[in-house]
PAKEBA-198386 format. One record per residue: residue in three letters; residue number from 1; x, y, z of N, C-alpha, C, O in turn. Coordinates in steps of 0.001 Angstrom, whole numbers, plus 500000, padded with zeros to 6 digits. Layout:
BEGIN
+------+-----+--------+--------+--------+--------+--------+--------+--------+--------+--------+--------+--------+--------+
: type : seq :   n.px :   n.py :   n.pz :  ca.px :  ca.py :  ca.pz :   c.px :   c.py :   c.pz :   o.px :   o.py :   o.pz :
+------+-----+--------+--------+--------+--------+--------+--------+--------+--------+--------+--------+--------+--------+
:  ALA : NUM :      X :      Y :      Z :      X :      Y :      Z :      X :      Y :      Z :      X :      Y :      Z :
...
+------+-----+--------+--------+--------+--------+--------+--------+--------+--------+--------+--------+--------+--------+
//
This chain:
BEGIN
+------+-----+--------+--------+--------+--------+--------+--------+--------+--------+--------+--------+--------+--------+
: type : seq :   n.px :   n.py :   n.pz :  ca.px :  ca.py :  ca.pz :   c.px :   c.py :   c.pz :   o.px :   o.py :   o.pz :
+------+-----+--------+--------+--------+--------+--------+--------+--------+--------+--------+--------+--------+--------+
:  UNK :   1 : 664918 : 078865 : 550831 : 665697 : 080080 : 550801 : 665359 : 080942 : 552012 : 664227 : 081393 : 552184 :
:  UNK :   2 : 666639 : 081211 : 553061 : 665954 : 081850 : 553947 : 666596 : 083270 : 553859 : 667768 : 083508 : 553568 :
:  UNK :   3 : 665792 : 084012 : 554109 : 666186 : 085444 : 554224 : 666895 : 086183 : 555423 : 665971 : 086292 : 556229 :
:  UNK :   4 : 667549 : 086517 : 555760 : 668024 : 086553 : 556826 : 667553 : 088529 : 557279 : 667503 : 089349 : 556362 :
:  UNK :   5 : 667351 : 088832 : 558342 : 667104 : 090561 : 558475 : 668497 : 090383 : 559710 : 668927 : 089663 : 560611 :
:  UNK :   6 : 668809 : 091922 : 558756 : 669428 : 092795 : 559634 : 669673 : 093486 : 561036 : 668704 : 093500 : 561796 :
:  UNK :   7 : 670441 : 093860 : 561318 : 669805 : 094294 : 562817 : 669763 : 095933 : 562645 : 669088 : 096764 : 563252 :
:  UNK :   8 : 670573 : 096064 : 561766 : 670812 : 097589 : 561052 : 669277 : 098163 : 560720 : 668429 : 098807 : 561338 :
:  UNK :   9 : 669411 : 097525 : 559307 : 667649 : 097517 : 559287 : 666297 : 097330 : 559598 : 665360 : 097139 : 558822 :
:  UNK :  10 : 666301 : 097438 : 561280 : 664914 : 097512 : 561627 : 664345 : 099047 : 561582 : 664913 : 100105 : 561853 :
:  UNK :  11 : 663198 : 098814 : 561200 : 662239 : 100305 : 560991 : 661646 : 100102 : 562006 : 661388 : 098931 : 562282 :
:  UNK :  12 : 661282 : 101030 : 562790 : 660027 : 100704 : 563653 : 658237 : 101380 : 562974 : 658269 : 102611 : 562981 :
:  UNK :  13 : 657590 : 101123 : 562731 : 656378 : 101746 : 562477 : 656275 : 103063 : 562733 : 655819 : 103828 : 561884 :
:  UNK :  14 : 656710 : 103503 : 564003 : 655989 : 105104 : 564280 : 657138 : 105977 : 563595 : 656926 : 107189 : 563538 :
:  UNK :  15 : 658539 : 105398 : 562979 : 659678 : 106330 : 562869 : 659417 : 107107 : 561566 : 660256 : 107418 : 560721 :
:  UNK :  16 : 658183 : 107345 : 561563 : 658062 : 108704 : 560188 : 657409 : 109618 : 560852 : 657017 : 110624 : 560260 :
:  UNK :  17 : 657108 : 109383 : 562579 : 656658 : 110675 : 563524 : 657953 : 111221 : 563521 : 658040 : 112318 : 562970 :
:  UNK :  18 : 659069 : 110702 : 564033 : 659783 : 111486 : 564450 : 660974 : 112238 : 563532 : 662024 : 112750 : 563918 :
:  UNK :  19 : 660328 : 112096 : 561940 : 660680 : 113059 : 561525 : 660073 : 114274 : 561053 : 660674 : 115296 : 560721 :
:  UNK :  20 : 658658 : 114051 : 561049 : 658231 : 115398 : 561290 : 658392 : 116064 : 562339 : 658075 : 117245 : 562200 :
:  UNK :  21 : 658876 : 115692 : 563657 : 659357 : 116478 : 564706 : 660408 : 116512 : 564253 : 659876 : 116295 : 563164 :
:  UNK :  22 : 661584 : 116585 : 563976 : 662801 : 117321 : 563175 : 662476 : 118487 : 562498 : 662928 : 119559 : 562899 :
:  UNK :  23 : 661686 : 118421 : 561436 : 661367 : 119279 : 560467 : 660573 : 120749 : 561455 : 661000 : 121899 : 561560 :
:  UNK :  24 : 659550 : 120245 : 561941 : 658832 : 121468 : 562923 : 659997 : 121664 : 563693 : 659996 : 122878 : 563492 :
:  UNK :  25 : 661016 : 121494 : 564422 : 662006 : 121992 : 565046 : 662769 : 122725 : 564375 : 663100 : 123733 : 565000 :
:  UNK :  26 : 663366 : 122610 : 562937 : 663726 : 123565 : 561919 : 662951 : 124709 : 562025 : 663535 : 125761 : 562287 :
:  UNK :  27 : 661534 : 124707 : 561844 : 660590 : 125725 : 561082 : 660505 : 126542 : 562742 : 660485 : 127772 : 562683 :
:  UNK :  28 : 660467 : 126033 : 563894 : 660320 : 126805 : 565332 : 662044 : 127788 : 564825 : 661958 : 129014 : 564745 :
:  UNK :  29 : 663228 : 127210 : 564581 : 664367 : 127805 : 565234 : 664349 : 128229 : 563506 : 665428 : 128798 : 563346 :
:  UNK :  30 : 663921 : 128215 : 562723 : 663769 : 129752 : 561595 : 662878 : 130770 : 561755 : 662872 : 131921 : 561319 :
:  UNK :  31 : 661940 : 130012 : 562621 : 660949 : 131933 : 563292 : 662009 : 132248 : 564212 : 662538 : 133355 : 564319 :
:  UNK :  32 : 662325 : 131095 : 564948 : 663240 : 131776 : 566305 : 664533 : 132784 : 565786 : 665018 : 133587 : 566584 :
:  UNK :  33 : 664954 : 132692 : 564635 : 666216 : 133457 : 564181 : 665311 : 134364 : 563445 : 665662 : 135544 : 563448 :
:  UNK :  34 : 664492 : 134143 : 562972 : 663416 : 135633 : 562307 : 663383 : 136550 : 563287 : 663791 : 137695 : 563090 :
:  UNK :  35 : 662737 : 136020 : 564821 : 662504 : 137113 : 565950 : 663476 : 137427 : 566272 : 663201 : 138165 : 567218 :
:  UNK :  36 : 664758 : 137410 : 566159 : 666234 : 137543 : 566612 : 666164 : 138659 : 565891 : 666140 : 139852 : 566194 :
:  UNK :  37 : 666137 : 138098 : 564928 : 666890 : 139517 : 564013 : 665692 : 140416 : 563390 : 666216 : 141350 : 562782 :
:  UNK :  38 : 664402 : 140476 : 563322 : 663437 : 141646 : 563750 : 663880 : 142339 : 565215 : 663747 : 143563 : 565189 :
:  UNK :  39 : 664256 : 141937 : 566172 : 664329 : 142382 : 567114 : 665038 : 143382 : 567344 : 664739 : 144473 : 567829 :
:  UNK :  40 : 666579 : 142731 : 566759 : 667563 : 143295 : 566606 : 667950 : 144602 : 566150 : 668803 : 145442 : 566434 :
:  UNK :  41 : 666709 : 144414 : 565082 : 666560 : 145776 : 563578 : 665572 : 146444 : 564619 : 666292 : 147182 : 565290 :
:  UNK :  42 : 664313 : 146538 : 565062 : 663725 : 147303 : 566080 : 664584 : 147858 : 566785 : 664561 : 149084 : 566681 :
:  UNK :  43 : 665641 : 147287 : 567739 : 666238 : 147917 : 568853 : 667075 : 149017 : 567926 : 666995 : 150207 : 567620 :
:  UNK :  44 : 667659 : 148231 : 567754 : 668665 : 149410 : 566473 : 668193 : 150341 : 565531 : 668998 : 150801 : 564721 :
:  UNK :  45 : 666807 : 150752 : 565505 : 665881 : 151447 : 564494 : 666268 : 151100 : 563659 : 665473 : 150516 : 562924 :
:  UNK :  46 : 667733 : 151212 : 563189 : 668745 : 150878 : 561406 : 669455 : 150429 : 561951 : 669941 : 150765 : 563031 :
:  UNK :  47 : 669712 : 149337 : 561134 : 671233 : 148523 : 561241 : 672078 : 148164 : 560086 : 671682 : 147319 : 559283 :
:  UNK :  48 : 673137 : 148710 : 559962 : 673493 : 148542 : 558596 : 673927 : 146854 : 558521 : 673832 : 146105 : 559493 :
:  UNK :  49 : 674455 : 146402 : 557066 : 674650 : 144858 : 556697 : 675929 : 144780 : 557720 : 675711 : 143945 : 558597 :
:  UNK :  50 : 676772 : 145204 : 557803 : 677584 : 144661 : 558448 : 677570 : 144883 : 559800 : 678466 : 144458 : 560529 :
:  UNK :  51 : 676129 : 145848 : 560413 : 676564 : 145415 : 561685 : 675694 : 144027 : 562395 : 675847 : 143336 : 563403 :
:  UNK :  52 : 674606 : 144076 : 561122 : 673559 : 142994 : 561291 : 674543 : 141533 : 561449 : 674430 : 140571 : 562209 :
:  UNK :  53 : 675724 : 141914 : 560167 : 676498 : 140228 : 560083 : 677411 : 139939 : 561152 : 677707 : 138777 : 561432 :
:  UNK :  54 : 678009 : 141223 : 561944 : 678508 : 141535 : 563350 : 677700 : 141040 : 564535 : 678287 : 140417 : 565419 :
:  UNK :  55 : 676267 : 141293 : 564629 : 675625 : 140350 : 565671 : 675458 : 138899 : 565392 : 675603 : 138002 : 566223 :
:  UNK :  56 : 675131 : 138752 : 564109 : 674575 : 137785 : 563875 : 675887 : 136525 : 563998 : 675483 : 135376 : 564177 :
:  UNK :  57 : 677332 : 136731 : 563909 : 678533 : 135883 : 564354 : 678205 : 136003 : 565891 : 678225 : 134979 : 566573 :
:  UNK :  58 : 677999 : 136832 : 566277 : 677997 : 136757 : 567987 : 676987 : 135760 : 568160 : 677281 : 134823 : 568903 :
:  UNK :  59 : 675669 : 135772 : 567538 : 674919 : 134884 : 568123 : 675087 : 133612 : 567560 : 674509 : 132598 : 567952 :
:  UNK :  60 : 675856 : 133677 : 566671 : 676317 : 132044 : 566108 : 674844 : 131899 : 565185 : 673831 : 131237 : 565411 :
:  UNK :  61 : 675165 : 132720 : 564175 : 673635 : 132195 : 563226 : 675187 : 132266 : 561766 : 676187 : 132975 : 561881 :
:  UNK :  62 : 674899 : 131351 : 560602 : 675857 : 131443 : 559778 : 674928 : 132413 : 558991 : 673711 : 132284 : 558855 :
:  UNK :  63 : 675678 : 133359 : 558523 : 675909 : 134038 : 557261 : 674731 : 133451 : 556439 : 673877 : 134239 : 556033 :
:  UNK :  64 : 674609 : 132000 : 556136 : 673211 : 131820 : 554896 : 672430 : 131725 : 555797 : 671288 : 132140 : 555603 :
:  UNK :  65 : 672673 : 131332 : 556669 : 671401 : 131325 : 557766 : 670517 : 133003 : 557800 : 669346 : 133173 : 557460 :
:  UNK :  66 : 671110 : 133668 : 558113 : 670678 : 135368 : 558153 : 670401 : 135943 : 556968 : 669432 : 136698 : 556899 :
:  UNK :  67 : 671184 : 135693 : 555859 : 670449 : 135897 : 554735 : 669117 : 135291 : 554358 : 668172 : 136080 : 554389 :
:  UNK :  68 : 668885 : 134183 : 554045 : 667384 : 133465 : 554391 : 666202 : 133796 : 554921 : 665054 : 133616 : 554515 :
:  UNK :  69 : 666860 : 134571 : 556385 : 665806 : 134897 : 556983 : 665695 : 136156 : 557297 : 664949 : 136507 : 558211 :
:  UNK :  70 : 666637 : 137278 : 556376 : 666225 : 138259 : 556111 : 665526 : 138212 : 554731 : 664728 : 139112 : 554470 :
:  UNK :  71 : 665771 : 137200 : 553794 : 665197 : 137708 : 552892 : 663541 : 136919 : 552998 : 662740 : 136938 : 552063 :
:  UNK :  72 : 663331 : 136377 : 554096 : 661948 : 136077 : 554694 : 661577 : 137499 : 555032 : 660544 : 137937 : 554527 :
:  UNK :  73 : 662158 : 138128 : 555676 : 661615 : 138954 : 556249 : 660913 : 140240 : 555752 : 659833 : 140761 : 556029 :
:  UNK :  74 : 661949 : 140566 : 554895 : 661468 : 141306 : 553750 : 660484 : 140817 : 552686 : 660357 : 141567 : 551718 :
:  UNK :  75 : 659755 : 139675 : 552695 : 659302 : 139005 : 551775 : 657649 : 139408 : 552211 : 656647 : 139740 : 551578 :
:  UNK :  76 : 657952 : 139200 : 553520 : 656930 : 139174 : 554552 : 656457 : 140778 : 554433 : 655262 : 141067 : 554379 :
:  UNK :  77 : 657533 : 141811 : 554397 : 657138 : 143499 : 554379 : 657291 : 143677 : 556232 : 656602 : 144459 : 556886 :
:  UNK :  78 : 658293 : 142803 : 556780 : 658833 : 143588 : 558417 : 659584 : 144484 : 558400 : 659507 : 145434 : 559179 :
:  UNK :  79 : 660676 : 144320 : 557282 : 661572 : 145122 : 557129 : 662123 : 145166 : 555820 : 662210 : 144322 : 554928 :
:  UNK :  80 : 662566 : 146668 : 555946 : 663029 : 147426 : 554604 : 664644 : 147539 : 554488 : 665388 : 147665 : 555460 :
:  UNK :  81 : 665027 : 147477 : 553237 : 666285 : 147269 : 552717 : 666439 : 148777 : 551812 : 665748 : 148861 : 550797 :
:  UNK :  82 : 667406 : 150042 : 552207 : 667892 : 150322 : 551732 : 669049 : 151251 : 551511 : 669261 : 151942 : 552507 :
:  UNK :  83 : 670169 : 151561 : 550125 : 671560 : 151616 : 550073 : 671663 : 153075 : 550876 : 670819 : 153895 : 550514 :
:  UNK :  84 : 672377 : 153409 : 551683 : 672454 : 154445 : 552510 : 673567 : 155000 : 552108 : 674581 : 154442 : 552527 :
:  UNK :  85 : 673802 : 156403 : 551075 : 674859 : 156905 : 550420 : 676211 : 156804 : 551557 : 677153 : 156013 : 551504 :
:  UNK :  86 : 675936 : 157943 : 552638 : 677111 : 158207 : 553889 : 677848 : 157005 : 554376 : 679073 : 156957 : 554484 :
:  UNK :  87 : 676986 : 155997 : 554675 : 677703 : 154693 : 555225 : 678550 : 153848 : 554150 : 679553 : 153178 : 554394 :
:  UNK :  88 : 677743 : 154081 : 552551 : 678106 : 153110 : 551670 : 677639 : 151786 : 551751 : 678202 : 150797 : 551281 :
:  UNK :  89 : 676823 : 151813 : 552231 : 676213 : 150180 : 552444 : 675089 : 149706 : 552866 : 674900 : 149985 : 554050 :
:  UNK :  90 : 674084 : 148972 : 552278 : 672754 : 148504 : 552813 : 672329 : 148838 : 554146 : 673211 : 148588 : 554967 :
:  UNK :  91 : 671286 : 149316 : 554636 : 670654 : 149466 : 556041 : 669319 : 148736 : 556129 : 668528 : 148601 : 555196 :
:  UNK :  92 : 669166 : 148262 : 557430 : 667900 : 147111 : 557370 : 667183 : 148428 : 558225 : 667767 : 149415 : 558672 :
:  UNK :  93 : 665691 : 148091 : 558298 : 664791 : 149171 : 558768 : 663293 : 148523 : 558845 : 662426 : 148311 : 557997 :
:  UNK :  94 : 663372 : 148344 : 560016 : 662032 : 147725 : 560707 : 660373 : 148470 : 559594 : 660419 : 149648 : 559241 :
:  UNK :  95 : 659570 : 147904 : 559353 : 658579 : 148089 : 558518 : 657661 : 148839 : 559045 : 656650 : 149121 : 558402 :
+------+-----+--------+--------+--------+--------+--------+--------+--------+--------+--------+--------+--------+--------+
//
């Protein structure tokens, strides 16, 4: 009985390095969108939600993407979340 291999299915030995380099490339470009948008909230002292979701289309980050990593952020105590009567709407505020 002969077995025949694939050409599809070759593994190479080292190919479970190079997915932990995937994964650390995730975790670099979720600080990297953390420092984006700390930054953002610094420059702006306050930024309300929609003008945060206004940069954040400019810089091409999606919508769950920025949520995520605001609600890292706040998790962390960088920045403060709160409802601002006059505007009607959430304001972010550097910690």
């Amino acid at each position: 009985m002969d077995k025949k291999k694939k050409g599809n299915s070759l593994i190479d030995i080292l190919s479970f390095l190079e997915e932990e380099t995937v994964e650390e490339a995730e975790k670099v470009d979720v600080q990297s969108i953390q420092s984006k948008v700390l930054a953002f909230i610094r420059e702006s002292g306050k930024a309300t939600k929609s003008n945060l979701y206004k940069w954040a289309k400019e810089q091409k980050i999606a919508p769950a993407e920025l949520y995520k990593n605001v609600k890292a952020l706040q998790n962390k105590n960088l920045i403060k979340v709160f409802f601002d009567e006059s505007s009607g709407e959430l304001v972010y505020e550097a910690a």
